[in-house]
DSSP file (Angstrom, degrees, kcal/mol; ACC not computed):
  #  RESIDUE AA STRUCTURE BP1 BP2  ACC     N-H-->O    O-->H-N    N-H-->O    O-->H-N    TCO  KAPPA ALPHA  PHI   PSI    X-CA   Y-CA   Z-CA
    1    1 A X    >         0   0    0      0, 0.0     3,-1.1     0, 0.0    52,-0.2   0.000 360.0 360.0 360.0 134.5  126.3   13.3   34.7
    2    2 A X  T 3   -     0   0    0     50,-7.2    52,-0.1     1,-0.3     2,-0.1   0.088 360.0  -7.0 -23.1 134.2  125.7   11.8   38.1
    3    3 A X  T 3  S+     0   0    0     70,-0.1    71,-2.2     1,-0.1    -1,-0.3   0.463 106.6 104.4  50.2   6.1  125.8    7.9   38.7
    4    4 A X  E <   -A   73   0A   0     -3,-1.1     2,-0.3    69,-0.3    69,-0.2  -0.739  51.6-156.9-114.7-179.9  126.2    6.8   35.0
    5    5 A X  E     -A   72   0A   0     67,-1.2    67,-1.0    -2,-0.2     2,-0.4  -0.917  21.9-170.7-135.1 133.7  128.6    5.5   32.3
    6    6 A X  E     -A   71   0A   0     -2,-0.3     2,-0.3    65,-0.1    65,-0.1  -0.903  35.6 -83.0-115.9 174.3  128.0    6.1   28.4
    7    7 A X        -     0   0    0     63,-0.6    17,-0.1    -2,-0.4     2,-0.1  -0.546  46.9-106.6 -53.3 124.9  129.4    5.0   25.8
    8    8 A X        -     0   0    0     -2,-0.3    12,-0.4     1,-0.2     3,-0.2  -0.397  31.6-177.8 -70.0 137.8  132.3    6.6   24.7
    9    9 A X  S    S+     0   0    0     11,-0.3     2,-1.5     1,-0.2    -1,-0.2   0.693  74.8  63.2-113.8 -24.5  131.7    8.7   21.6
   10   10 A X  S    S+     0   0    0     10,-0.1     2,-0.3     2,-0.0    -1,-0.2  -0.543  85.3  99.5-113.6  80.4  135.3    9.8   21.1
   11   11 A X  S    S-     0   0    0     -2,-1.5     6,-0.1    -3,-0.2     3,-0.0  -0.775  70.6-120.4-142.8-176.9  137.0    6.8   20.6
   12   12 A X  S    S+     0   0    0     -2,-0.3     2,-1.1     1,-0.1     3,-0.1   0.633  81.8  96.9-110.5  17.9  138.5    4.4   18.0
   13   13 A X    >>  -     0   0    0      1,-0.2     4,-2.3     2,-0.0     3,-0.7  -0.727  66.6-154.9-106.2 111.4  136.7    1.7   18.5
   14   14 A X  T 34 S+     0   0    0     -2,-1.1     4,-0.3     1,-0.2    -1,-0.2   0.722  84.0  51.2 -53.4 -44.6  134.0    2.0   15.9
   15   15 A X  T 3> S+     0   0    0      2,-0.2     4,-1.9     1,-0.2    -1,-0.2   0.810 116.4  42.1 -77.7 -46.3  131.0   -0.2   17.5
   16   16 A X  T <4 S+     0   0    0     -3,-0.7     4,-0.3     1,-0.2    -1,-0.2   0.693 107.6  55.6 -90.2 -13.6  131.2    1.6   20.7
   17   17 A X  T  X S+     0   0    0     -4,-2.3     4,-0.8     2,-0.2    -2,-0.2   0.606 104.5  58.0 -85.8 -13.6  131.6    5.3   19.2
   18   18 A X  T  4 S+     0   0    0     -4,-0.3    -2,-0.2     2,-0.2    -3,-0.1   0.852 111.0  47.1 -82.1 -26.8  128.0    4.5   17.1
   19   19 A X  T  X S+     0   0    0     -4,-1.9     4,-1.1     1,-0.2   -12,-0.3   0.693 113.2  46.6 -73.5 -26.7  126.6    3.9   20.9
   20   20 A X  H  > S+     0   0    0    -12,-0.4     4,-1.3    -4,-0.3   -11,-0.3   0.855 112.4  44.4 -96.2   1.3  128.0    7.0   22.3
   21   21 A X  H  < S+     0   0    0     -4,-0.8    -1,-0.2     2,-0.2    -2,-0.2   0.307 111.4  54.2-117.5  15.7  127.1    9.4   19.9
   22   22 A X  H  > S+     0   0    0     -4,-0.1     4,-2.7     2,-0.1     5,-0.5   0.622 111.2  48.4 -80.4 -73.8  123.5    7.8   19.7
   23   23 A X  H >X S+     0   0    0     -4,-1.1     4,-3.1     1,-0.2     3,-1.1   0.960 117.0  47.9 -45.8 -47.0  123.3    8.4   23.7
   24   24 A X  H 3X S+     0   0    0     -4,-1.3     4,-1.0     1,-0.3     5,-0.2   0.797 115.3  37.9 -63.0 -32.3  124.6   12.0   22.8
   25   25 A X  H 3> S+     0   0    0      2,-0.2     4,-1.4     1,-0.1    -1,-0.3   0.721 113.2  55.8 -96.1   0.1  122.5   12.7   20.3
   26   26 A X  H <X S+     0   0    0     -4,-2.7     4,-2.1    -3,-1.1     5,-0.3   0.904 109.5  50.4-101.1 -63.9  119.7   11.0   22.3
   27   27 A X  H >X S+     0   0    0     -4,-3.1     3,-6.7    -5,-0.5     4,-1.5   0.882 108.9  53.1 -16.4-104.4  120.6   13.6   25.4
   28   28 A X  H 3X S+     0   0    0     -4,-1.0     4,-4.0     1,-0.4    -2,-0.2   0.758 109.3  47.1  -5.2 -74.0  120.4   16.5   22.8
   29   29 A X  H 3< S+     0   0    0     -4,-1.4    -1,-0.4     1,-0.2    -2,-0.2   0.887 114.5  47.7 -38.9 -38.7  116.7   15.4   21.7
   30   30 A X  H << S+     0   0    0     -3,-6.7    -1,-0.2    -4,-2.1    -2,-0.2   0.810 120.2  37.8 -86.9 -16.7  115.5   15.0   25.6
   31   31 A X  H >< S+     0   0    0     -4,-1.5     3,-1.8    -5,-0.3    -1,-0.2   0.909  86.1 116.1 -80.6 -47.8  116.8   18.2   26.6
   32   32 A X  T 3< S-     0   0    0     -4,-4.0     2,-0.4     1,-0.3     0, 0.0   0.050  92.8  -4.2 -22.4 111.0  116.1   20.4   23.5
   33   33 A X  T 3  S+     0   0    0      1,-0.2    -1,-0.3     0, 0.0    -2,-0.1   0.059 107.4 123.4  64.8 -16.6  113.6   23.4   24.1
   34   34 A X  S <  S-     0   0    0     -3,-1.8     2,-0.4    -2,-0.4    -1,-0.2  -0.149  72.4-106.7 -54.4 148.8  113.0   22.1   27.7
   35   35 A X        -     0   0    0      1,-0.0     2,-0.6     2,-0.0    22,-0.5  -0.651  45.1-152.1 -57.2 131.3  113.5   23.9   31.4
   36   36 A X  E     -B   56   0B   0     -2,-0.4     2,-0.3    20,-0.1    20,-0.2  -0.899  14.9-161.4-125.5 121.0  116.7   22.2   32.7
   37   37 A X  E     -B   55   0B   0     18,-2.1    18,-0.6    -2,-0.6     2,-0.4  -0.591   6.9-154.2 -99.0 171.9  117.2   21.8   36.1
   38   38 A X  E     -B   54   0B   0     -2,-0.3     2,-0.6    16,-0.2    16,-0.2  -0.991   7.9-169.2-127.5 129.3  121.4   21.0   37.2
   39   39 A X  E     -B   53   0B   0     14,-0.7    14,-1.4    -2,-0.4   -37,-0.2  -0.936  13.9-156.2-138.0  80.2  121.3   19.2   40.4
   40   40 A X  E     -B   52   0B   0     -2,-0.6    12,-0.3    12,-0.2     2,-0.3  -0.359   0.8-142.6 -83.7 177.1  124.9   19.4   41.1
   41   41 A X  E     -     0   0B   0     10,-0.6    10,-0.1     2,-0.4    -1,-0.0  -0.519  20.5-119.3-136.3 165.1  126.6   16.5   43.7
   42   42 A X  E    S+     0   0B   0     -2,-0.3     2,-0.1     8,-0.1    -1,-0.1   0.964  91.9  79.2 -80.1 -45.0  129.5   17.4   46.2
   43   43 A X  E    S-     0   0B   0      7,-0.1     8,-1.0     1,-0.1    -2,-0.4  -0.286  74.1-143.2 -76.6 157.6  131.5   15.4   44.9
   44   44 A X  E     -B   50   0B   0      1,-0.2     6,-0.2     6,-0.2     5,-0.1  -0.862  27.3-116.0-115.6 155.8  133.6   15.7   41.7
   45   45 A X    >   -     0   0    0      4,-1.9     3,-0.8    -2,-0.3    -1,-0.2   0.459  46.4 -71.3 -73.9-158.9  134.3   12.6   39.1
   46   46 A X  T 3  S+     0   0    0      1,-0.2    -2,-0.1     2,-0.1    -1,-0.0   0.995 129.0  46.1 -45.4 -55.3  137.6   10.7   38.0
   47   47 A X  T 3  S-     0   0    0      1,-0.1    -1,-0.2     0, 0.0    -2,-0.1   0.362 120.9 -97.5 -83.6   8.2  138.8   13.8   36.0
   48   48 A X  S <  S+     0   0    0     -3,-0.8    -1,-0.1     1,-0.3    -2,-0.1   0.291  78.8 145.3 101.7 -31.2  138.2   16.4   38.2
   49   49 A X        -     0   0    0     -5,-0.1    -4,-1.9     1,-0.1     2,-0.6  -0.123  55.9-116.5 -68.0 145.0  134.6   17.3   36.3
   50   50 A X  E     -B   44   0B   0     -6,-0.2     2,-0.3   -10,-0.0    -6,-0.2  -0.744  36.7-152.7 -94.3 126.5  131.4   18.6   38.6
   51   51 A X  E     +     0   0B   0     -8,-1.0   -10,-0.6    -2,-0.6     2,-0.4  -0.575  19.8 173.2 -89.6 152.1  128.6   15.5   38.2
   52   52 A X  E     -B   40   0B   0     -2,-0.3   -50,-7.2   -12,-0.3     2,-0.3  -0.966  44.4-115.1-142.8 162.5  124.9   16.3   38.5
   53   53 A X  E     -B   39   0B   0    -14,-1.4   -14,-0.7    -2,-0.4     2,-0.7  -0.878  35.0-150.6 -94.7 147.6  122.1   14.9   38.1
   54   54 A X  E     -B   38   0B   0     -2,-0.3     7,-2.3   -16,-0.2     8,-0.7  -0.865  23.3-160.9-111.5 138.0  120.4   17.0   35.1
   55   55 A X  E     -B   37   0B   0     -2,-0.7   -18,-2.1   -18,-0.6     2,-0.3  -0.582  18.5-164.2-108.1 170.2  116.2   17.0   35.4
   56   56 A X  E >  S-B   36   0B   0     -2,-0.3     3,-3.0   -20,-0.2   -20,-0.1  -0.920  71.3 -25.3-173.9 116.2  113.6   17.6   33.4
   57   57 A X  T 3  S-     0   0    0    -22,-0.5   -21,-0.1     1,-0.3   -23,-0.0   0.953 130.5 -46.6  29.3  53.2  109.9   18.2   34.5
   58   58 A X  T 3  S+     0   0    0      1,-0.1     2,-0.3     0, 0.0    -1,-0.3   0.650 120.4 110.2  80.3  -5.1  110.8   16.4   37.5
   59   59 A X    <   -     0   0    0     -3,-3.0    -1,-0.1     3,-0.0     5,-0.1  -0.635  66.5-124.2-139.6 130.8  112.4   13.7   35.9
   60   60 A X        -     0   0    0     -2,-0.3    -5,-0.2     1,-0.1    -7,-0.0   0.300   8.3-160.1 -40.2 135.5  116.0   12.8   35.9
   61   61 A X  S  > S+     0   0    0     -7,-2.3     4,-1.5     2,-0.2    -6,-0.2   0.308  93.1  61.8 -99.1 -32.4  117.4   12.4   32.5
   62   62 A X  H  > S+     0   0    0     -8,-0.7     4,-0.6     2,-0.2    -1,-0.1   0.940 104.8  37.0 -64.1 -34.6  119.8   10.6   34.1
   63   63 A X  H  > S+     0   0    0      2,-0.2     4,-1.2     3,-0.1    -2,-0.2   0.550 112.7  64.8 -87.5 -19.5  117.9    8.1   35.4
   64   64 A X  H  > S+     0   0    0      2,-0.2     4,-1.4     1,-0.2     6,-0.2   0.950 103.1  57.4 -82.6 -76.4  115.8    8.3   31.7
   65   65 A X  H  <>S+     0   0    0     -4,-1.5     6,-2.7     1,-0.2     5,-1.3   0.532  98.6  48.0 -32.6 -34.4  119.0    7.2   30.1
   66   66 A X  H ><5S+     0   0    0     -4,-0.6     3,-1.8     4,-0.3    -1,-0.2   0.917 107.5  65.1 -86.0 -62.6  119.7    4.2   31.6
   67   67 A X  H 3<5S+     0   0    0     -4,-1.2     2,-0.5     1,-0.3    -2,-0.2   0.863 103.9  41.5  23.9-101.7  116.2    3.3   30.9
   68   68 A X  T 3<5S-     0   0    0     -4,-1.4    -1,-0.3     1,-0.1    -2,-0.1  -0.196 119.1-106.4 -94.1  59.7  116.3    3.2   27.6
   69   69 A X  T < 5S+     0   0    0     -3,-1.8    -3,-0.2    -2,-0.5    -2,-0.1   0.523  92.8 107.3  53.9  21.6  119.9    1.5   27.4
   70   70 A X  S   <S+     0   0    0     -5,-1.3   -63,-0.6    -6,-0.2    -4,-0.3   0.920  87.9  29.4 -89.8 -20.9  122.0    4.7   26.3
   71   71 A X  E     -A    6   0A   0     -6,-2.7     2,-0.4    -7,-0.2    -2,-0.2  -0.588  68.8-146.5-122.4-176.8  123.7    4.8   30.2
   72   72 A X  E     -A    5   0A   0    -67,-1.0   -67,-1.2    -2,-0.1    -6,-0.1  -0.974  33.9 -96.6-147.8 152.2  124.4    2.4   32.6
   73   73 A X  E     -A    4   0A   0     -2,-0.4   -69,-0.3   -69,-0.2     2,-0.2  -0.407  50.7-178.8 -72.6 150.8  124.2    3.1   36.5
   74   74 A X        +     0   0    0    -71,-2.2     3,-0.1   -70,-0.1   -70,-0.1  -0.713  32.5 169.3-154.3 123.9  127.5    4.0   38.0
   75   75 A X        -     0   0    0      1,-0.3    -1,-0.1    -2,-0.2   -70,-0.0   0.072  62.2 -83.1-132.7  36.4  129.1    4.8   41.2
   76   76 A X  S    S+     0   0    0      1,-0.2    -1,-0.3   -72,-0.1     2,-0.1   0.132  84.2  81.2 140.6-178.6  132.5    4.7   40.6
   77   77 A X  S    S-     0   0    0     -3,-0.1    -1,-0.2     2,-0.0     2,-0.1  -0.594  94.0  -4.9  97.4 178.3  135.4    1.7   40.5
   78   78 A X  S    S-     0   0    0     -2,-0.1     2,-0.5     1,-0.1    -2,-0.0  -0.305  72.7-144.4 -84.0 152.6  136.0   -0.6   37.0
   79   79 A X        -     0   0    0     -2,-0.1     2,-0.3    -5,-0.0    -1,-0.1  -0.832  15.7-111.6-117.5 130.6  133.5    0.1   34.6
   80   80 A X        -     0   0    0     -2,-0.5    -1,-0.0     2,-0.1   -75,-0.0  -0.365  39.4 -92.4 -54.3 132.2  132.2   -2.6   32.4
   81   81 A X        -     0   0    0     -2,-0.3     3,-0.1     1,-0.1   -74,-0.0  -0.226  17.7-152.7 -44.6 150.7  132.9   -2.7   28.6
   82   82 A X  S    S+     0   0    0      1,-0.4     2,-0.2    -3,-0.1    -1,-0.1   0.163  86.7  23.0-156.2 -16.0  130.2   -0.9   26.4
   83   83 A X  S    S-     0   0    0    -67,-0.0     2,-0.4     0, 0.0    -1,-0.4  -0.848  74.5-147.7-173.2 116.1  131.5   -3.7   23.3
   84   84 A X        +     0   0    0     -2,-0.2     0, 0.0     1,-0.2     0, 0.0  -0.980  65.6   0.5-148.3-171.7  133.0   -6.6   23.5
   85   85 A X              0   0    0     -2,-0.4    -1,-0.2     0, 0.0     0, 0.0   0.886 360.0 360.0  66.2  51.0  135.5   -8.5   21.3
   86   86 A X              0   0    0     -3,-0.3   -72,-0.1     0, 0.0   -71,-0.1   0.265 360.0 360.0 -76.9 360.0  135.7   -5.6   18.7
């Protein structure tokens, strides 16, 4: 997704895999039976992946995520720690 960071879900680091798969499942819930619009970006991320922003009656799910603390704004460059001192 456009502009954010989550929490990594697929990791070993226990504290910060219960935050990404909370944002994930927290995604899931806001999306579920809705119309979903894909608002794709020109650019593509670190890994080669196409970013969007993804919407929802008119408003960005991205921007709803950071909100309520499951993302964090990002626009590229060192990305803060999601835990520390685990």
């Amino acid at each position: 997704m456009a502009g954010i960071d989550t929490p990594e879900s697929r990791t070993r680091r226990k504290a910060e895999k219960v935050l990404g798969l909370a944002a994930k499942a927290r995604l899931k819930e806001l999306l579920k039976g809705q119309k979903v619009s894909i608002q794709c970006t020109k650019e593509k991320g670190k890994f080669g992946r196409i970013l969007a922003d993804v919407v929802v009656n008119d408003k960005s799910i991205n921007q709803q995520l950071i909100e309520e603390g499951h993302a964090r704004k990002y626009m590229g460059g060192k990305k803060e720690p999601w835990i520390i001192n685990e």
